[in-house]
C-alpha positions in Angstrom: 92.3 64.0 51.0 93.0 63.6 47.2 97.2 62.7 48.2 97.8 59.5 46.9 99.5 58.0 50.0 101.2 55.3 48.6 103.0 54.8 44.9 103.7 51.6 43.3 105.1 50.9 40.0 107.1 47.8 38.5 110.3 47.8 36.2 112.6 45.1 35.4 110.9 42.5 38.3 111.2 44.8 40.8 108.3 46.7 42.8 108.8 49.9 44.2 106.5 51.1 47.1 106.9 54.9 47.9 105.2 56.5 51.0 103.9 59.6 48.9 103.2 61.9 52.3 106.3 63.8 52.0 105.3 67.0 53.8 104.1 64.8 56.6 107.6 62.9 56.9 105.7 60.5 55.5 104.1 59.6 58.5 102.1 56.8 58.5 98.0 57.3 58.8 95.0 54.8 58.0 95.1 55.7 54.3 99.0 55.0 54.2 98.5 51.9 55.8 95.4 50.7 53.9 97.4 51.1 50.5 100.5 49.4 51.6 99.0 46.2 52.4 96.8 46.5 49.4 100.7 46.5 47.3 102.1 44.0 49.5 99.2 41.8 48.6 99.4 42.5 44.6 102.5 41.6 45.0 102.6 38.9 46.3 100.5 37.5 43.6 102.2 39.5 40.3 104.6 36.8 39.1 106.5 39.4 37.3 107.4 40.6 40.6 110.6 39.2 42.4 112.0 42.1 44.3 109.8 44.5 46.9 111.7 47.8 47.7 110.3 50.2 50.2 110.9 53.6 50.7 110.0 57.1 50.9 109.0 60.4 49.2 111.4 63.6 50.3 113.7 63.6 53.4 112.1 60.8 55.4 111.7 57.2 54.9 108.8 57.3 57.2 108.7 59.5 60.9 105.9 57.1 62.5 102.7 57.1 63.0 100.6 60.5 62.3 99.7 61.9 65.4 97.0 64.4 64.0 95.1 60.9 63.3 97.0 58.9 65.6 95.8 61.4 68.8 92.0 61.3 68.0 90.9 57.7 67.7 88.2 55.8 69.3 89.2 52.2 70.7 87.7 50.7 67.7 89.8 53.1 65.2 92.5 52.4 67.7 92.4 48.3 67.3 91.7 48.7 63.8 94.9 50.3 63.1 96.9 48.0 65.4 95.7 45.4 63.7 96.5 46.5 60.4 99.7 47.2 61.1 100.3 43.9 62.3 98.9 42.1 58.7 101.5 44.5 57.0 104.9 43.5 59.1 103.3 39.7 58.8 103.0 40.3 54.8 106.5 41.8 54.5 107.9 38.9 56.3 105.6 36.1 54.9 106.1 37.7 51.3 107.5 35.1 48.6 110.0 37.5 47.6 112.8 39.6 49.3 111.1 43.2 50.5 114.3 45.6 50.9 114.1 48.7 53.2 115.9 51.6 51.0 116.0 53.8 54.0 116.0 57.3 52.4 116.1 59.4 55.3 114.5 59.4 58.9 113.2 56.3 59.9 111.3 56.8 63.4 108.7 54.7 64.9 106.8 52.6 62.8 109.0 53.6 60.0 111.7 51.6 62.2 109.8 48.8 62.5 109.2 48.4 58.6 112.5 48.3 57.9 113.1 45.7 61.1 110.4 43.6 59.2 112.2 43.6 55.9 114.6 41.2 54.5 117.4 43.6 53.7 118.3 47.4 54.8 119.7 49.7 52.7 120.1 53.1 54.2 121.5 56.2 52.7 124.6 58.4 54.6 123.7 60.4 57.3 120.3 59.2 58.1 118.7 57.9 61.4 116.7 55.6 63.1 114.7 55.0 66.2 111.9 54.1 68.3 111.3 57.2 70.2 107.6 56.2 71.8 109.4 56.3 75.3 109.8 59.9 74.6 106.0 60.4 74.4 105.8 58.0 77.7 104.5 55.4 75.3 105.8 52.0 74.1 106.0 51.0 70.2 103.0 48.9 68.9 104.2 47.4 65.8 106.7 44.4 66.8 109.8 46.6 67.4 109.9 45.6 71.7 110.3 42.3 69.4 112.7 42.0 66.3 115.5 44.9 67.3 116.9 42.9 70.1 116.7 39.9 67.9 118.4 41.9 65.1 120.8 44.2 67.4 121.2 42.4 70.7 119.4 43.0 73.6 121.4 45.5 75.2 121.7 48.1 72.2 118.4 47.4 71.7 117.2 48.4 75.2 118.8 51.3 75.3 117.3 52.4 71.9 113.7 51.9 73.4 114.2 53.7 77.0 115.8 56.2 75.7 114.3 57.0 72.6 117.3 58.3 71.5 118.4 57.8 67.4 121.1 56.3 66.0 122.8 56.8 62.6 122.7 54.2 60.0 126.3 53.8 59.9 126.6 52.2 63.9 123.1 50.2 62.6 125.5 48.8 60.2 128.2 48.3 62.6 125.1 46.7 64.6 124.2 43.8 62.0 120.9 45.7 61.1 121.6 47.7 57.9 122.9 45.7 55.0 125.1 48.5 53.2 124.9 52.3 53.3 125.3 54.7 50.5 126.0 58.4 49.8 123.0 60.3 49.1 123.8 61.1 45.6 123.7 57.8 44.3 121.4 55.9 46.5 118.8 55.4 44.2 121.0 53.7 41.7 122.6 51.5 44.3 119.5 50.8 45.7 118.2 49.8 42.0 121.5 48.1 41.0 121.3 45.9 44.3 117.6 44.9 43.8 118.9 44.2 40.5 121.2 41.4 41.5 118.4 39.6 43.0 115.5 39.9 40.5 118.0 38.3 38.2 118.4 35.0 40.2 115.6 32.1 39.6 112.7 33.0 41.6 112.1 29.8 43.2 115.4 29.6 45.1 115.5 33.0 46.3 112.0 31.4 47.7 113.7 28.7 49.0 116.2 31.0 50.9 114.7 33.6 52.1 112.1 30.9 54.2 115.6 29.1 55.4 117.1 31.9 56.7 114.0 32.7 58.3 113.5 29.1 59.8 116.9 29.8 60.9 116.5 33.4 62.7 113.2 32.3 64.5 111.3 34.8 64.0 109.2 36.3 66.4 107.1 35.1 69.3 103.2 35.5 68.5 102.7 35.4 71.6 105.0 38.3 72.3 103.8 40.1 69.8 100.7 39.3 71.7 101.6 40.5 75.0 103.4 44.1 73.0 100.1 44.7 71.9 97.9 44.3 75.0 100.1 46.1 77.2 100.5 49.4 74.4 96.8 49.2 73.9 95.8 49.2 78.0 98.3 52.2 78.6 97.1 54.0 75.3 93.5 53.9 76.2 94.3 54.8 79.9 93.6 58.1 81.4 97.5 58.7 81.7 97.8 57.7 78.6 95.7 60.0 76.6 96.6 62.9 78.7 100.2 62.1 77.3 98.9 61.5 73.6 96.8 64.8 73.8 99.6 66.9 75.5 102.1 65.8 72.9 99.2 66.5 69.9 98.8 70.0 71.2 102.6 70.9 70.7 102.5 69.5 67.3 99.8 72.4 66.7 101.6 75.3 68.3 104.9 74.1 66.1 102.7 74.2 62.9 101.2 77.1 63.9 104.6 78.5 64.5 105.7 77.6 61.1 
């Protein structure tokens, strides 16, 4: 209870957020989630700020949600959570500056669907990504039904989600959805040196852009986003639902127990 699950420091105008649950994958709890909206909003308001990066602690960007919390919550936990998730993709896209994904390692689930709702993807050699919910007879919940077919297409993007299968970063490149992949040993210096190249520009133009290119993409559908939720939330609460939550929650304890 004493992790701290999220780090955040600033140096030269750009803000580094770390998910700081490395022996979890970083997998993304209440706590995790809590304390990135918490940055997202300080930064949004530091003027010293003009670059967000993202990214994780260890092997894994972020491996989804945390089913040892994720498994055991009531409706209101349940809705809570949802609905917190949803105020952090909103803040990443509605942030004043550009938010980079520096996509470390394994980027499953909701760790996915960050990087989906940041501006730019930078991913290191030989990781992977995907929304593998169907594989636990579930459907994602944090806008990912969404923005991969409007960042991928909509075939490669159906595939991904029914059959839960990942997919390296280098075909996401190919794909239009990572920005630039780098070896491992010198990520985090292209990562910084990249950020760089945009804290440098005048703030208010970067602004200026980022909302244009946005106006220009469309965004996504509230209303879809809508539907995404009511449909994960009346399966995940169903009796079929939680037997599947609860029988996937039970392996994860015989693996750990294993280990």
């Amino acid at each position: 209870m004493n992790e701290t699950p999220l780090l955040l420091s600033v140096e030269d105008r750009v803000a580094t957020l770390t998910f700081n649950r490395p022996d979890k994958l970083n997998a993304m709890n209440a706590r995790m989630m809590d304390a990135l909206l918490e940055a997202l909003e300080h930064t949004q308001t530091d003027e010293e700020v003009r670059v967000v990066v993202i990214t994780g602690a260890g092997k894994a960007f972020m491996a989804g949600a945390d089913i040892t919390e994720y498994a055991q919550q009531s409706r209101a936990d349940f809705n809570r959570f949802q609905s917190r998730g949803r105020s952090v993709y909103a803040a990443i896209e509605g942030h004043r500056c550009p938010v980079i994904a520096a996509v470390n390692g394994y980027a499953f689930g909701g760790g996915l669907e960050i990087a989906l709702a940041c501006d730019l993807v930078l991913a290191t050699d030989g990781a992977r990504a995907g929304l593998p919910e169907i594989q636990l007879n579930l459907i994602p919940g944090g806008g990912g039904t969404q923005r991969l077919p409007k960042k991928i297409g909509l075939n490669r993007a159906l595939e991904m989600l029914v059959t839960g299968e990942p997919v390296e970063v280098r075909t996401l490149a190919d794909w239009g959805l990572v920005n630039h992949v780098f070896a491992k040993e010198t990520f985090a210096a292209e990562v910084r040196d990249f950020a760089q190249k945009i804290a440098q520009r005048e703030p208010a133009p970067v602004r200026m852009l980022k909302q244009l290119a946005h106006a220009a993409w469309g965004g996504v559908d509230a209303a879809h986003l809508a539907m995404e939720t009511q449909l994960l939330e009346g399966y995940y609460l169903s009796e079929a639902g939680q037997r599947q939550i609860q029988a996937f929650y039970q392996r994860s304890l015989q693996r750990q127990a294993r280990s």
